[in-house]
N, CA, C and O atoms as a Tinker XYZ file with bonds, in Angstrom:
   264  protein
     1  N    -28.575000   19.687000  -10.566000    73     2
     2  CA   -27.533000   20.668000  -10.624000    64     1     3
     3  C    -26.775000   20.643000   -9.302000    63     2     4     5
     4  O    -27.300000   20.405000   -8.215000    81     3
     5  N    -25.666000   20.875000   -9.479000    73     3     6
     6  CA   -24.478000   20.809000   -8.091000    64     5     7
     7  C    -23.517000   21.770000   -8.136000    63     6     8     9
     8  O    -22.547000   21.487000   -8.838000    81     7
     9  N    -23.505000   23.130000   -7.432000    73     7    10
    10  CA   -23.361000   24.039000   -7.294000    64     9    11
    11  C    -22.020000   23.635000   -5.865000    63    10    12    13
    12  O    -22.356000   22.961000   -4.891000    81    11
    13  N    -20.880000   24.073000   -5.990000    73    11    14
    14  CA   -19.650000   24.507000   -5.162000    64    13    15
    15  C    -18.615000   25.327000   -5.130000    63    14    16    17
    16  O    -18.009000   25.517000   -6.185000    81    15
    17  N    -18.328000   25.774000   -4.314000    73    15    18
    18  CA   -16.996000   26.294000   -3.434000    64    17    19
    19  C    -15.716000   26.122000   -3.339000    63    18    20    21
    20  O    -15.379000   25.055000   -2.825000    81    19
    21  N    -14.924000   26.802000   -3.656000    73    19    22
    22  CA   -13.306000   26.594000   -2.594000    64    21    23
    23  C    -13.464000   25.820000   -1.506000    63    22    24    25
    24  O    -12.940000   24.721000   -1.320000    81    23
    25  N    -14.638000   26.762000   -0.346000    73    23    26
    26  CA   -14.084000   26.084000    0.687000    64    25    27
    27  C    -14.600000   24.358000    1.001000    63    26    28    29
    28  O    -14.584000   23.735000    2.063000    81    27
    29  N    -14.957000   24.006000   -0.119000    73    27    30
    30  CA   -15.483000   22.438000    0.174000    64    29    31
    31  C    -14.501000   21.655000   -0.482000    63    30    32    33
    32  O    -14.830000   20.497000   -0.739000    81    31
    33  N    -13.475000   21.995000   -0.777000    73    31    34
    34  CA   -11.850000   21.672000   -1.216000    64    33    35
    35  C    -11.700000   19.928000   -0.441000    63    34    36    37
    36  O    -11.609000   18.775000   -0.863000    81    35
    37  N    -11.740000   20.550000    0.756000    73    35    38
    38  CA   -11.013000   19.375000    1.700000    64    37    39
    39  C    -12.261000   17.846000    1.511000    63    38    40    41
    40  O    -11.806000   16.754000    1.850000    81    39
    41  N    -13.372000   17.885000    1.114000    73    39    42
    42  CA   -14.392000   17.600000    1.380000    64    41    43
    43  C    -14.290000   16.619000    0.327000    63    42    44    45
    44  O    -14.271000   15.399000    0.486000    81    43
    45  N    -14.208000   17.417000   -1.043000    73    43    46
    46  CA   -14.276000   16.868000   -2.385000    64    45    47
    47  C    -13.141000   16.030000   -2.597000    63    46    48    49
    48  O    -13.254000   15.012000   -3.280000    81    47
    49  N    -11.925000   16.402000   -2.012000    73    47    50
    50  CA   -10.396000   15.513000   -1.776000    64    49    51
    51  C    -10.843000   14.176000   -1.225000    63    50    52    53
    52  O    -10.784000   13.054000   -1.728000    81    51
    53  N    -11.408000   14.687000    0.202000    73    51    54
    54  CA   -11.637000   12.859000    1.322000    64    53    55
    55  C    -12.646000   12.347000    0.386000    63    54    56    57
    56  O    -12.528000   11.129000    0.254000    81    55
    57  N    -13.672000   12.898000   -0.362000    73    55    58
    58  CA   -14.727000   11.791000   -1.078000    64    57    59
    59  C    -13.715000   11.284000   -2.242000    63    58    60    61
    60  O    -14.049000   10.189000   -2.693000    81    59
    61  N    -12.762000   11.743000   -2.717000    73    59    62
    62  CA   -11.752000   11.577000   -3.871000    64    61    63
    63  C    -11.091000   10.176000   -3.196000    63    62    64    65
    64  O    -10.868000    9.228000   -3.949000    81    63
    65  N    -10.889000   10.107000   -2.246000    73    63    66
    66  CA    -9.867000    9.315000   -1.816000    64    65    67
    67  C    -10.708000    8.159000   -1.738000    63    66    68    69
    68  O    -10.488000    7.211000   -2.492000    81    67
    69  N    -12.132000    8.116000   -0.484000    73    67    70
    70  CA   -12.699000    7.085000   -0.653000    64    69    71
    71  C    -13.558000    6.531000   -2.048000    63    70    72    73
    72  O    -14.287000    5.547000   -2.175000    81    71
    73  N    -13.257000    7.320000   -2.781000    73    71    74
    74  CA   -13.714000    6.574000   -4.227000    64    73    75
    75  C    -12.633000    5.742000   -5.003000    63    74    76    77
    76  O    -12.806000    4.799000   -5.775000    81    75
    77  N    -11.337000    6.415000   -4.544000    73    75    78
    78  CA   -10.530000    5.197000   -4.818000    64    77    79
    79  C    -10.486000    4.294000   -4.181000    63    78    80    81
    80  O    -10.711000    3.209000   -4.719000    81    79
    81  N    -10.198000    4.349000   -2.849000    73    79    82
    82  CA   -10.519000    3.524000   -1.958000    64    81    83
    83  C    -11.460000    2.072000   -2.370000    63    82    84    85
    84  O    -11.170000    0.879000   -2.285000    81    83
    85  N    -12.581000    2.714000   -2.800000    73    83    86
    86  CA   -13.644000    1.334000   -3.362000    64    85    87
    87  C    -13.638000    0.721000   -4.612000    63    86    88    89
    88  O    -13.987000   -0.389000   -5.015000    81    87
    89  N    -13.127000    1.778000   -5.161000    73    87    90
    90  CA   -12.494000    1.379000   -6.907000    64    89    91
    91  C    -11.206000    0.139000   -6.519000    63    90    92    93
    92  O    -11.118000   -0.774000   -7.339000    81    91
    93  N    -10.457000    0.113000   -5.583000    73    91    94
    94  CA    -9.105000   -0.827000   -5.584000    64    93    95
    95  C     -9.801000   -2.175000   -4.719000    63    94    96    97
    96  O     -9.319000   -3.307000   -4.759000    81    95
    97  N    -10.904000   -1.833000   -4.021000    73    95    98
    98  CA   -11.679000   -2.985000   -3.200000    64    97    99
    99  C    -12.386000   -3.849000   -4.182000    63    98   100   101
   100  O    -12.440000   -5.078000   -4.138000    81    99
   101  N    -13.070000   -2.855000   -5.318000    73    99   102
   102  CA   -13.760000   -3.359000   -6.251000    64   101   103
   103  C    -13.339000   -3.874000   -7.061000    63   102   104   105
   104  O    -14.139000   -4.651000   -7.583000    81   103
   105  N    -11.984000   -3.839000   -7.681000    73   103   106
   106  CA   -11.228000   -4.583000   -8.577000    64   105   107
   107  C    -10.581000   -5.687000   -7.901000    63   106   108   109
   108  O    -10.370000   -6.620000   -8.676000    81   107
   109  N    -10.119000   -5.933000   -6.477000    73   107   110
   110  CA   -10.224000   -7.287000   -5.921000    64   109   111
   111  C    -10.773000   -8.143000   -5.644000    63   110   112   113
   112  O    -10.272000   -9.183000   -5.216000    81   111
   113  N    -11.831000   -7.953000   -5.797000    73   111   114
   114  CA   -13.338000   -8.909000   -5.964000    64   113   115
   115  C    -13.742000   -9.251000   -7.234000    63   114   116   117
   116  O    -14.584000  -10.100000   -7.528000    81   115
   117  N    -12.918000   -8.347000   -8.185000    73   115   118
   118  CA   -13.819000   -8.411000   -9.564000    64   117   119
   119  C    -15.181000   -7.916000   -9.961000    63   118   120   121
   120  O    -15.892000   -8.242000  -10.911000    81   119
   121  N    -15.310000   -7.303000   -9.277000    73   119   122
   122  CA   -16.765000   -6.263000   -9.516000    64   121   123
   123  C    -16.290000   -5.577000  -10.430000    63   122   124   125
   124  O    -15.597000   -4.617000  -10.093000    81   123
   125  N    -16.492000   -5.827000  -11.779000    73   123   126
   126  CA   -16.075000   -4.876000  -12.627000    64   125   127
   127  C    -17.274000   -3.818000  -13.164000    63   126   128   129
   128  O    -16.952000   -2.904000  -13.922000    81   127
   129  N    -18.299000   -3.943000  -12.849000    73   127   130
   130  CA   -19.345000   -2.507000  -13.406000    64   129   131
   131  C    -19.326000   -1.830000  -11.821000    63   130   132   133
   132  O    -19.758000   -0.683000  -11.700000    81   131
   133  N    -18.843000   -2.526000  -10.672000    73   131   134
   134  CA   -19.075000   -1.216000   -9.514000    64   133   135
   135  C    -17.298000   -0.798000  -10.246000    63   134   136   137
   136  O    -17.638000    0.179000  -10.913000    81   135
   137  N    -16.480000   -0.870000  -10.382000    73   135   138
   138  CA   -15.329000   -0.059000  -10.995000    64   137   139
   139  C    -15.480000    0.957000  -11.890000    63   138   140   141
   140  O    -14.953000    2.051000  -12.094000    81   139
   141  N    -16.553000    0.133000  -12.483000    73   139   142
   142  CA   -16.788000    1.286000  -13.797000    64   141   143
   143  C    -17.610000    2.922000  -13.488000    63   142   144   145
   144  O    -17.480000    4.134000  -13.655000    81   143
   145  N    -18.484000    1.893000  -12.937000    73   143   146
   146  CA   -19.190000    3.419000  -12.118000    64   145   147
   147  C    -18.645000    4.253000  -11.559000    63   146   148   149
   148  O    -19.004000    5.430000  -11.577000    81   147
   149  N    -17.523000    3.744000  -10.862000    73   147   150
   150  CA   -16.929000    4.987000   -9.611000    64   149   151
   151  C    -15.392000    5.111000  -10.349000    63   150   152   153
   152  O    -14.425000    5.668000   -9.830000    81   151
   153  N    -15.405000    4.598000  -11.391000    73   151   154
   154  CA   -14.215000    5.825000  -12.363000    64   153   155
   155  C    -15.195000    6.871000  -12.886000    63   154   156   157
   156  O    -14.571000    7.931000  -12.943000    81   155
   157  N    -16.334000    7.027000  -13.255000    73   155   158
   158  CA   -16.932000    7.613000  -13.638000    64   157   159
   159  C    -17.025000    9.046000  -12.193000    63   158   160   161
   160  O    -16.825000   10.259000  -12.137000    81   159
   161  N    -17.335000    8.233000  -11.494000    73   159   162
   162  CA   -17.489000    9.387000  -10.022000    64   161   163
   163  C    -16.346000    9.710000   -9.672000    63   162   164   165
   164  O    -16.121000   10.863000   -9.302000    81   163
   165  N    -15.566000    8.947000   -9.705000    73   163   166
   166  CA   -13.443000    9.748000   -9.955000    64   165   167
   167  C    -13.385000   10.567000  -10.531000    63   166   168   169
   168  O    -12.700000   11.492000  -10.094000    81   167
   169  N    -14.025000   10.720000  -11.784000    73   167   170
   170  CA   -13.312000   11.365000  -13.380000    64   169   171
   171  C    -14.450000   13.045000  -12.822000    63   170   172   173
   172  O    -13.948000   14.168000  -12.761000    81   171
   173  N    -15.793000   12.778000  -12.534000    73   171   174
   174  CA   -15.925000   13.899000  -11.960000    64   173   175
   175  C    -15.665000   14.505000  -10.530000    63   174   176   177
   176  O    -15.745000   15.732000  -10.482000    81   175
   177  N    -15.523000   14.193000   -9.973000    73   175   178
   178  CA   -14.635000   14.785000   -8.607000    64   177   179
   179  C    -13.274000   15.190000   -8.930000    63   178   180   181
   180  O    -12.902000   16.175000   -8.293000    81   179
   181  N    -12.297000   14.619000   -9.878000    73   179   182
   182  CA   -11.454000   15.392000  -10.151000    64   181   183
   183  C    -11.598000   16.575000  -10.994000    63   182   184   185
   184  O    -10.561000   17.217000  -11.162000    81   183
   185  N    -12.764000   17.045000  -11.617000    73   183   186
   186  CA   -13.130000   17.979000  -12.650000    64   185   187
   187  C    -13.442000   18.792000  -11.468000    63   186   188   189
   188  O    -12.683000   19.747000  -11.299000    81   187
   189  N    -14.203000   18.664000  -10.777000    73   187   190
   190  CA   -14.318000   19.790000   -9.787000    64   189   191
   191  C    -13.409000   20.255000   -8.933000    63   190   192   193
   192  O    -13.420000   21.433000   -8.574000    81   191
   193  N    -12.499000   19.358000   -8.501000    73   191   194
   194  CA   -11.259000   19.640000   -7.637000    64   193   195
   195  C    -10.797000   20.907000   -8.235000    63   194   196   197
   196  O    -10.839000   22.083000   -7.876000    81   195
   197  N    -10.198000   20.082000   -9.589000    73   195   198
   198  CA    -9.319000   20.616000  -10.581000    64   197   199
   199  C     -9.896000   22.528000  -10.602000    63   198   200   201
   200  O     -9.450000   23.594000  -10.178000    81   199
   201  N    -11.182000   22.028000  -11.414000    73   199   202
   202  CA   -11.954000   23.730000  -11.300000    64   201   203
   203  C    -11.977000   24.566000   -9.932000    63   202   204   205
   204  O    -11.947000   25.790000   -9.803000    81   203
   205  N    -12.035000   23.630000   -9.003000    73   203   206
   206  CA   -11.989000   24.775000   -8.071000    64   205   207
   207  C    -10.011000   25.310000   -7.413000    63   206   208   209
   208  O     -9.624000   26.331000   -6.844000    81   207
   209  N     -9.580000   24.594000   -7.668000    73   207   210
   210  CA    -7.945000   24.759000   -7.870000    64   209   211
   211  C     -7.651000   25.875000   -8.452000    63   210   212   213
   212  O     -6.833000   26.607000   -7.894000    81   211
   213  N     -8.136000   26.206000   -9.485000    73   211   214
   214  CA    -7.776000   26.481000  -10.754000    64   213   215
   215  C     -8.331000   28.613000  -10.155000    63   214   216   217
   216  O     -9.475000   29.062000  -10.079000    81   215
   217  N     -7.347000   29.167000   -9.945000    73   215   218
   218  CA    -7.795000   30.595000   -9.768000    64   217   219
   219  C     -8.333000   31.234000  -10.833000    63   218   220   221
   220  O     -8.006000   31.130000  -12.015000    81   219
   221  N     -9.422000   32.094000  -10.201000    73   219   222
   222  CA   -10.462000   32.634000  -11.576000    64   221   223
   223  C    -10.232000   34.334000  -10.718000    63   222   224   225
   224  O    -10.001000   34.532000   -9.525000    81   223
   225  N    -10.372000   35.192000  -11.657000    73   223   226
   226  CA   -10.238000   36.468000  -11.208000    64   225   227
   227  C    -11.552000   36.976000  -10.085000    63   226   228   229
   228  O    -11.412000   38.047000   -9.494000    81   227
   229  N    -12.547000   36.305000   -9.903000    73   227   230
   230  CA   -13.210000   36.194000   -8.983000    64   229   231
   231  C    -14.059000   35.406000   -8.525000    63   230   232   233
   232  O    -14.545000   34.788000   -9.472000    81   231
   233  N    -14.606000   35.022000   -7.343000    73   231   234
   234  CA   -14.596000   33.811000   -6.566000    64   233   235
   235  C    -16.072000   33.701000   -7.132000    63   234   236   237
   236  O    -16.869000   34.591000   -6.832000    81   235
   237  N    -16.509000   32.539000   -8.019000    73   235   238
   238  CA   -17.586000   31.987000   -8.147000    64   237   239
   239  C    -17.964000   30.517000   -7.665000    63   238   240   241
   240  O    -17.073000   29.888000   -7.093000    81   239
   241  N    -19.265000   29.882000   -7.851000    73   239   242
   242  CA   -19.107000   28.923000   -7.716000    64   241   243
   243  C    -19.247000   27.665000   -9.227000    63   242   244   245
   244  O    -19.553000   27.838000  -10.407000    81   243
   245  N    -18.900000   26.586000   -8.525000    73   243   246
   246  CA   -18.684000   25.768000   -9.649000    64   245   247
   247  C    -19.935000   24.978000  -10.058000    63   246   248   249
   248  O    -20.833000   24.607000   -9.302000    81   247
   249  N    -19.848000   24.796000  -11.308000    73   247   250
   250  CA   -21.459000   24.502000  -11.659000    64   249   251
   251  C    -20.946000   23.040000  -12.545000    63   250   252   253
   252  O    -20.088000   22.927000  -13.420000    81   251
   253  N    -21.974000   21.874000  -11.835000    73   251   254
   254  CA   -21.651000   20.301000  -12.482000    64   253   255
   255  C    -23.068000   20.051000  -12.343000    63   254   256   257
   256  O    -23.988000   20.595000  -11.732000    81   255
   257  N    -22.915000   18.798000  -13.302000    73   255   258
   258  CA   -24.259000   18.327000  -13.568000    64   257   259
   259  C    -23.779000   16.965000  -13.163000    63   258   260   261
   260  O    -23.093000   16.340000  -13.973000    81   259
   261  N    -24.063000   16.439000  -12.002000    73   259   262
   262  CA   -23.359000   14.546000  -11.896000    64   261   263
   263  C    -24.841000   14.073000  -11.571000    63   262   264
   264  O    -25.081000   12.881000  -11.381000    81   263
């Protein structure tokens, strides 16, 4: 279970970035199952971004299962 915050915003963004980051390294090499994996770790880091973006009438935290 993976329990977060608003304020880990900035945190979840820079790991966002370096997952693309290795996703565009990884498709120049042709590593195509490390691509696959870390669209998978893209697709949830943006679910959490997104949820924690997303104003709720009061401040909870966000609940993922990765």
């Amino acid at each position: 279970m993976f329990l977060t915050t608003p304020e880990f915003l900035p945190q979840h963004r820079s790991q966002r970035q370096q997952t693309l980051e290795l996703i565009t390294a990884a498709e120049a090499r042709g590593q195509k199952r490390l691509v696959e994996m870390n669209r998978q770790v893209l697709g949830n880091r943006d679910i959490i971004i997104d949820s924690l973006d997303t104003p709720t009438a009061e401040p909870e935290a966000t609940e993922h299962a990765i």
